[in-house]
N, C-alpha and C positions, 0 to 999 in steps of 0.2 A: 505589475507583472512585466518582466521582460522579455521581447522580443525580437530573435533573429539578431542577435548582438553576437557580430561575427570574431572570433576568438576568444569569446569568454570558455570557460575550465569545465562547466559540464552543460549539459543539453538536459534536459528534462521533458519526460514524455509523460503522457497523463491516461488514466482512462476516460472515456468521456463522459462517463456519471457525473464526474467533478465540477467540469464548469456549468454542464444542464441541471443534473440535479441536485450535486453537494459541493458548491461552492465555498464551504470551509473549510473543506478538504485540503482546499488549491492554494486556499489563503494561507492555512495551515503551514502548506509546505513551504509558501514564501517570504513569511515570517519566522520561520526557523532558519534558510539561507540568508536571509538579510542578517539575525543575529550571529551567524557564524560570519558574516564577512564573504559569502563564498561569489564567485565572481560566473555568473550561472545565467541560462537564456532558455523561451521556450522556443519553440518555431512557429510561425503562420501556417504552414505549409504539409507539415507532417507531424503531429504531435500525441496522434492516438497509440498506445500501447498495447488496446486490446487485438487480437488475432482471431476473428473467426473462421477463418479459414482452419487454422488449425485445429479447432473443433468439429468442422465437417471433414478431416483427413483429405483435403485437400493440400497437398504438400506442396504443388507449384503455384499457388496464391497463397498460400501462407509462406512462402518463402518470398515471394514477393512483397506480402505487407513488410516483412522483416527487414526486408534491402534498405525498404521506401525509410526506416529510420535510421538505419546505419547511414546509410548515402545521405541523408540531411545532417547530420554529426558530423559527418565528413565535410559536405559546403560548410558547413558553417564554422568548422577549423578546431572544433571542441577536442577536448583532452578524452571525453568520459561520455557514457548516455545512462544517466539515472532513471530509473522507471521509478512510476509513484506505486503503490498501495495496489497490486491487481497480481494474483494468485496464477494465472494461467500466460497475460501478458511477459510476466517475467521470464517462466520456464519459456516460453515460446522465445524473448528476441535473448536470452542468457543462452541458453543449451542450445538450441538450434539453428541459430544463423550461422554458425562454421560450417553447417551441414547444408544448408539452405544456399551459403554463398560460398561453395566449395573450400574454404577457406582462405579468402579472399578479407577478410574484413576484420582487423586486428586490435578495433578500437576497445576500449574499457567498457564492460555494460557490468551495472550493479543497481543494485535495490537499494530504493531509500533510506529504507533500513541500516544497512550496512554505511551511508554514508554518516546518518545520523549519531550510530552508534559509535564511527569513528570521530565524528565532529565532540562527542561527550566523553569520552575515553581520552582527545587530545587536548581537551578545555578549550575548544573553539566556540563551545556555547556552555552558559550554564543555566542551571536547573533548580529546582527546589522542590521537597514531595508534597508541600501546604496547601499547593493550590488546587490540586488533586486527591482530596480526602475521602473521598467516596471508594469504597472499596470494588476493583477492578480484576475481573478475571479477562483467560483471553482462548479464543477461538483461534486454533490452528489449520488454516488453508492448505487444504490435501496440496494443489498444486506448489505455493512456496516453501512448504515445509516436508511434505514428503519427499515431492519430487525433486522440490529446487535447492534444499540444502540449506535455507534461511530456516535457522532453529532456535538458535541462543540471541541472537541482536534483539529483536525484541522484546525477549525476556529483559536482558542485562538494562534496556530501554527504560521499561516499565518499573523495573522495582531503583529506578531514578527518578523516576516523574511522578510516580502517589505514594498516597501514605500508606494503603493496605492493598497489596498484589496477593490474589491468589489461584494456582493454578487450578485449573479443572483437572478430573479422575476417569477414562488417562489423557493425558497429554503429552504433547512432542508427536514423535510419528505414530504413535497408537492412538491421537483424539481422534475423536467420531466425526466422520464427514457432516456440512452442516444441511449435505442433502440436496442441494441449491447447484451441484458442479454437472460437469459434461455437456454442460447446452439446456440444462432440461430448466433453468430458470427463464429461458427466452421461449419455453414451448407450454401453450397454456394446455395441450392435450397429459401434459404430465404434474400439472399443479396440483389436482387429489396428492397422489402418492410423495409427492414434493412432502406436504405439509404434515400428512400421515408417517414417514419414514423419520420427519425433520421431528417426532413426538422423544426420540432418545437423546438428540441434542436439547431439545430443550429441559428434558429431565435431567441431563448435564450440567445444563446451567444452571436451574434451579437449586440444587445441592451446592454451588459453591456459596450461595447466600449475597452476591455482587450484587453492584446496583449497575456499575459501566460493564459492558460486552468488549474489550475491545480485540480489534481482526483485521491483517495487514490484506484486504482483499475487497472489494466492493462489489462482486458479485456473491460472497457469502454475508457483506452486508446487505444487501437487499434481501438476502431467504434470510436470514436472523430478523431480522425487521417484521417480517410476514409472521415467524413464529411466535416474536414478542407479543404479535398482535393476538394472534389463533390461541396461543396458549395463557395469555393473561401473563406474563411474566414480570413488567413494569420494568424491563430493565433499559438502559441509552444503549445503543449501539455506537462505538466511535472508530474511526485508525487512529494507527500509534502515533502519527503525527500529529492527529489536533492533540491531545493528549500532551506531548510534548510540546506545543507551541501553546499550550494554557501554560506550564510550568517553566516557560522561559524567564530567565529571569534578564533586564536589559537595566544597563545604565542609564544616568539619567540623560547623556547625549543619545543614547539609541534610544530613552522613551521619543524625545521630541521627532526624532528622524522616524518613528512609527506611525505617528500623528500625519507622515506626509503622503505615508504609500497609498 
């Protein structure tokens, strides 16, 4: 992983699941920009994406976590600030840091998604669906896909990287919340009703007959997780990026340069 590498092209923010508790997430992401060649750094200093502030409506600390990442993209001379895999993180430093930083702060902010999907649309990495044969549906994060406009990148994604894509009924802006949003997965006085409510996602799931979950969000990864459990489902929960970083496919100079990371 790189670090604080002052003028590299994007900055990358994380949620902090990643490095404490899913680690292949992180890896994930950094073995897809090593095979695109992308010239990328995280920070020491400020690297969290998520915003709970702006879950408790607090609007002048959530405008302040948001600064704390624009103004580190800024030291550190980046082009872009990519957020990973987090549903509420995105909408929070995409839609409203112009709001938060009067409009003050003019840097590029996008979803890995979007980069990914550009990196395989311009053949700066490529793919293969073999390695991904298990059949894969996918979980729609109220906050990236209703609210934040991320809808088709990870479709166009996925039926790039496995053999059998299929969607759930309904999906896009009408899939069914996974039950797990607005705070109430950090509140254990709401865990009953979490798991009771999360009984129509998972009868969702269960109809498309998948074996991978996959969901560009890791706080609807952790309620999917919890229902897998509750409801007997057997299915993996993944993001789109390990997914895609199974189905990378690298030369034989970029196997050995993998070997090193």
């Amino acid at each position: 992983m790189q670090l604080d590498v002052h003028g590299a092209r994007i900055l990358y923010a994380v949620n902090p699941r990643e490095p404490k508790f899913f680690p292949l997430s992180l890896t994930a992401a950094g073995k897809v920009f090593y095979a695109a060649g992308e010239d990328w750094t995280m920070s020491s200093q400020f690297f969290d994406v998520t915003n709970y502030a702006y879950y408790s409506g607090d609007d002048v600390q959530a405008g302040m976590l948001a600064k704390n990442l624009m103004s580190e993209a800024q030291r550190l001379g980046v082009n872009a600030l990519v957020l990973s895999e987090c549903g509420h993180g995105y909408y929070a430093a995409r839609w409203h840091v112009p709001e938060y930083a009067n409009g003050k702060e003019r840097i590029e902010v996008l979803s890995i998604l979007e980069l990914v999907w550009d990196y395989m649309r311009t053949g700066r990495i490529k793919v293969t669906h073999s390695a991904n044969k298990a059949r894969v549906t996918l979980h729609d994060p109220c906050h990236l896909v209703r609210k934040g406009g991320i809808i088709e990148e990870q479709r166009n994604i996925l039926k790039n990287v496995v053999s059998d894509f299929v969607e759930m009924t309904p999906n896009r802006e009408r899939n069914f919340c996974c039950s797990g949003g607005g705070g109430s997965l950090s509140m254990k006085v709401f865990a009953n009703r979490r798991i009771s409510s999360g009984k129509l996602k998972a009868e969702q799931i269960e109809r498309t007959e998948a074996e991978i979950v996959a969901t560009p969000c890791h706080n609807c990864i952790d309620q999917l997780l919890e229902l897998d459990r509750h409801y007997k489902l057997g299915v993996k929960i993944q993001t789109v990026t390990e997914l895609v970083a199974n189905a990378l496919v690298l030369s034989p100079e970029g196997d050995s340069k993998e070997e090193r990371l």
